[in-house]
Structures are given as C-alpha cells and as structure tokens.
KOLMARKE-858314 format. One record per atom (N, C-alpha, C): y, x, z; residue number from 1; chain. Coordinates in steps of 0.02 Angstrom, whole numbers, plus 32768, in hexadecimal, padded with zeros to 4 digits. Each point is the difference from the previous one (the first is absolute). Layout:
BEGIN
> py/px/pz/pos/unit
> Y/X/Z/NUM/A
...
This chain:
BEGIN
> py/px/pz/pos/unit
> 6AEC/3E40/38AF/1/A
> 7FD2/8022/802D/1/A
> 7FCA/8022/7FD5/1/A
> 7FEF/8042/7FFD/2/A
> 7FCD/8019/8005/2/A
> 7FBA/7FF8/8003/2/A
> 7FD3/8001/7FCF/3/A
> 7FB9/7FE0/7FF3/3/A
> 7FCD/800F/8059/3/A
> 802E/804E/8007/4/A
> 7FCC/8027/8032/4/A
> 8015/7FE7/804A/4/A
> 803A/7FCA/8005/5/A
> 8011/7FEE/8044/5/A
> 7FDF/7FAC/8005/5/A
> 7FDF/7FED/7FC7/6/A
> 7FED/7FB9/8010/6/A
> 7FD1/7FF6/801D/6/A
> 7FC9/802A/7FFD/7/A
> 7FD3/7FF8/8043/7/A
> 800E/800B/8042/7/A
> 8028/8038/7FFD/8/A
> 8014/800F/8046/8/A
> 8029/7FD0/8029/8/A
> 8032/7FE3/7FDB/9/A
> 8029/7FB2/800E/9/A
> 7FC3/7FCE/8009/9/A
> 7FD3/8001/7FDC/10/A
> 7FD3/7FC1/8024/10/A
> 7FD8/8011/8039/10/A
> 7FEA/8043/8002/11/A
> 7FE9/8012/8046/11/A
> 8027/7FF1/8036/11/A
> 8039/8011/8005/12/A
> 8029/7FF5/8035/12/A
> 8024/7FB5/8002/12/A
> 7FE5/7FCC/7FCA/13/A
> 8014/7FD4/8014/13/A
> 8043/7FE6/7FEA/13/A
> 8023/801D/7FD5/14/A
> 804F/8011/7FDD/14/A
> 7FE5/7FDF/7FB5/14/A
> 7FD5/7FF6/7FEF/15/A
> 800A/7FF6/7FA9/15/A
> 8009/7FA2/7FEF/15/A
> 8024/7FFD/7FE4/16/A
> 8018/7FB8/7FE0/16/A
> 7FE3/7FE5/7FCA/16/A
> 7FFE/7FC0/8003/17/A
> 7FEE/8002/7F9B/17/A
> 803E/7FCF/7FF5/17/A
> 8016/802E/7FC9/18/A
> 8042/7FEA/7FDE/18/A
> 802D/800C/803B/18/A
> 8060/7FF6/7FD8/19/A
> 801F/8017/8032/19/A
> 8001/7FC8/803A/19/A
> 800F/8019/8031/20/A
> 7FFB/7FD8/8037/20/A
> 7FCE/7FD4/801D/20/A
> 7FCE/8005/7FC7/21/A
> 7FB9/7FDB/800D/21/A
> 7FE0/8013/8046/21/A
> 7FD0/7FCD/7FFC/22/A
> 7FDA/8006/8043/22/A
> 7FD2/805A/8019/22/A
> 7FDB/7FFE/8024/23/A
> 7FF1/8053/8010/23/A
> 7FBE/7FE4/7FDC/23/A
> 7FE0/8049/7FE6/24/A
> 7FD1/7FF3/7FDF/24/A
> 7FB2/8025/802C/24/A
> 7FE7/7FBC/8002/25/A
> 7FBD/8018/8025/25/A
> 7FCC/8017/7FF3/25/A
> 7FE2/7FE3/7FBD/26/A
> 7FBB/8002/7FDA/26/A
> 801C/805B/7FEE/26/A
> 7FC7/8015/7FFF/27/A
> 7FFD/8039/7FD4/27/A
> 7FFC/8002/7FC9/27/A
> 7FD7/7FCA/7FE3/28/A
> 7FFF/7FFC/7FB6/28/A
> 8042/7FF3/7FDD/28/A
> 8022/7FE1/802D/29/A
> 8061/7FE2/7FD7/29/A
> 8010/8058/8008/29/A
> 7FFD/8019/8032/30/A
> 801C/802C/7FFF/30/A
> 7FDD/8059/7FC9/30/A
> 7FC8/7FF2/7FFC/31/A
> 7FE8/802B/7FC2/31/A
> 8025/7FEA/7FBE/31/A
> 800B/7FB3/7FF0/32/A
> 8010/7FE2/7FC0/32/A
> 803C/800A/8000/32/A
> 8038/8002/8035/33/A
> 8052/8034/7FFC/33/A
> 7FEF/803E/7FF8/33/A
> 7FDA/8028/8011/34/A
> 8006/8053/7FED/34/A
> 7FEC/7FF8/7FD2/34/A
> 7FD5/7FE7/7FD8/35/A
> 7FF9/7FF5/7FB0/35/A
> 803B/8001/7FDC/35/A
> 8026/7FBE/8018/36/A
> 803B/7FEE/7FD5/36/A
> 8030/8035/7FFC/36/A
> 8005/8024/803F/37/A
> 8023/8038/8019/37/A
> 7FE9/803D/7FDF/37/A
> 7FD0/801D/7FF5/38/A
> 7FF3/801A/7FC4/38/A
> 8003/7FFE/7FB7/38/A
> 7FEF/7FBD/7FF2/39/A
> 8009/7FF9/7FC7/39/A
> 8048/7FEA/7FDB/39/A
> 8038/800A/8030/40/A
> 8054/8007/8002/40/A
> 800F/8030/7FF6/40/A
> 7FD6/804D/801A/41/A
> 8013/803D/7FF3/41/A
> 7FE8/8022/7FC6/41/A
> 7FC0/7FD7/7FEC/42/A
> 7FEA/8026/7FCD/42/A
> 7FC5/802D/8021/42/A
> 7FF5/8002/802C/43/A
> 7FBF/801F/8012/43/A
> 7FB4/7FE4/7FFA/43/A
> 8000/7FD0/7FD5/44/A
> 7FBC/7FD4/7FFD/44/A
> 802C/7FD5/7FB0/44/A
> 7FBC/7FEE/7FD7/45/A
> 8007/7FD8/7FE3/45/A
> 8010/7FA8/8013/45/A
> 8010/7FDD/7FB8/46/A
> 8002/7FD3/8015/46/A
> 7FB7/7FCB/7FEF/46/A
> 8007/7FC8/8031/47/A
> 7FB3/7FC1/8002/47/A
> 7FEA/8010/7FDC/47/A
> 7FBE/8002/7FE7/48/A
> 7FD8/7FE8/7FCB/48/A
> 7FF0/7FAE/8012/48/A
> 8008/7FDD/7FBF/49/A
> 800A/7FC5/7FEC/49/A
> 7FA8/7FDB/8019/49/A
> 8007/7FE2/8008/50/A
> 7FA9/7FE7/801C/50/A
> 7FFD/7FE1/7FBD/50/A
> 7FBF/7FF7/7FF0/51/A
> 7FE0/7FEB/7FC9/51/A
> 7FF7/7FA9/7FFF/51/A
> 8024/7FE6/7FDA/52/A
> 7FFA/7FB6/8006/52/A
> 7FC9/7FCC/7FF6/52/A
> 7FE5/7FEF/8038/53/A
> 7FBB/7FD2/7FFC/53/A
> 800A/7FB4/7FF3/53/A
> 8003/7FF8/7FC2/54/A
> 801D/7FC3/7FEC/54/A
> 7FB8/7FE6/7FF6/54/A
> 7FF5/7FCD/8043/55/A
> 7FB8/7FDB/8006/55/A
> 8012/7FB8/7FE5/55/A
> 7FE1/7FD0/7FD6/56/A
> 8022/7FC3/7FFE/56/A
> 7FD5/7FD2/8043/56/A
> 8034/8006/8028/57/A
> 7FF4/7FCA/8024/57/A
> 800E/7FAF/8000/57/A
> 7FD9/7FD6/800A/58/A
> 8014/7FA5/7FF0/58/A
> 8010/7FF9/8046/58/A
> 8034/7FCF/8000/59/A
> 8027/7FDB/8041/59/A
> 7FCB/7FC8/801E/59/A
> 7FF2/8006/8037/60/A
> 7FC3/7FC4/8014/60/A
> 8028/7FCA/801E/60/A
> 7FF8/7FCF/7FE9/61/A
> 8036/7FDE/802C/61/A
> 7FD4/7FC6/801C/61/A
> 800F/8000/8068/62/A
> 7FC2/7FD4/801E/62/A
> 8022/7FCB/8016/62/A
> 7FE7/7FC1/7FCF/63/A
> 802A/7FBE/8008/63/A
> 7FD0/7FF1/8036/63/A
> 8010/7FE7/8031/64/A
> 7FB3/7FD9/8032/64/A
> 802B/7FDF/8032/64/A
C-alpha cells in the first residue's frame, strides 16, 4: 500500500496494524505507520538514534 492511502484507510476506519491485525484507532499508531510507510519508499530518512542517558541508578530494595 501506498504511503498517501494510510491516512485515508484510517479515516474511514479500514487501516490494520500488521497483517490481519486489529483496526487501528489512535492516531498517533497511525502517523507512526505512515512514517514506516515512508520510510519503505525512501521518501523520508531513517530514525535518528536518541541519545543514551545512561543515569546510574541503585536498586532500592524495601524489606519491611
């Protein structure tokens, strides 16, 4: 399918996630497929990598 029919499939209520998957409601799932859907054709780059926040966190552990 076509990057330019995936909104229109979720407007009307037709768009899936994955094959046979459930219908997709959120808008945001459905912005994050025309992404993917773009970025299959080559019309958009790909992710930029998020920057890794390596905080040291300690495990609290509550004996009580």
């Amino acid at each position: 399918m076509p990057a330019s029919e995936v909104m229109k499939k979720f407007r009307k209520r037709e768009l899936h996630s994955g094959r046979g998957g459930k219908i997709v409601r959120s808008k945001k799932q459905a912005k994050a497929i025309l992404l993917s859907y773009l970025r299959k054709e080559g019309r958009i780059g790909p992710r930029k990598k998020a920057k890794s926040k390596k905080a040291a966190r300690k495990k609290v552990s509550s004996k009580g």
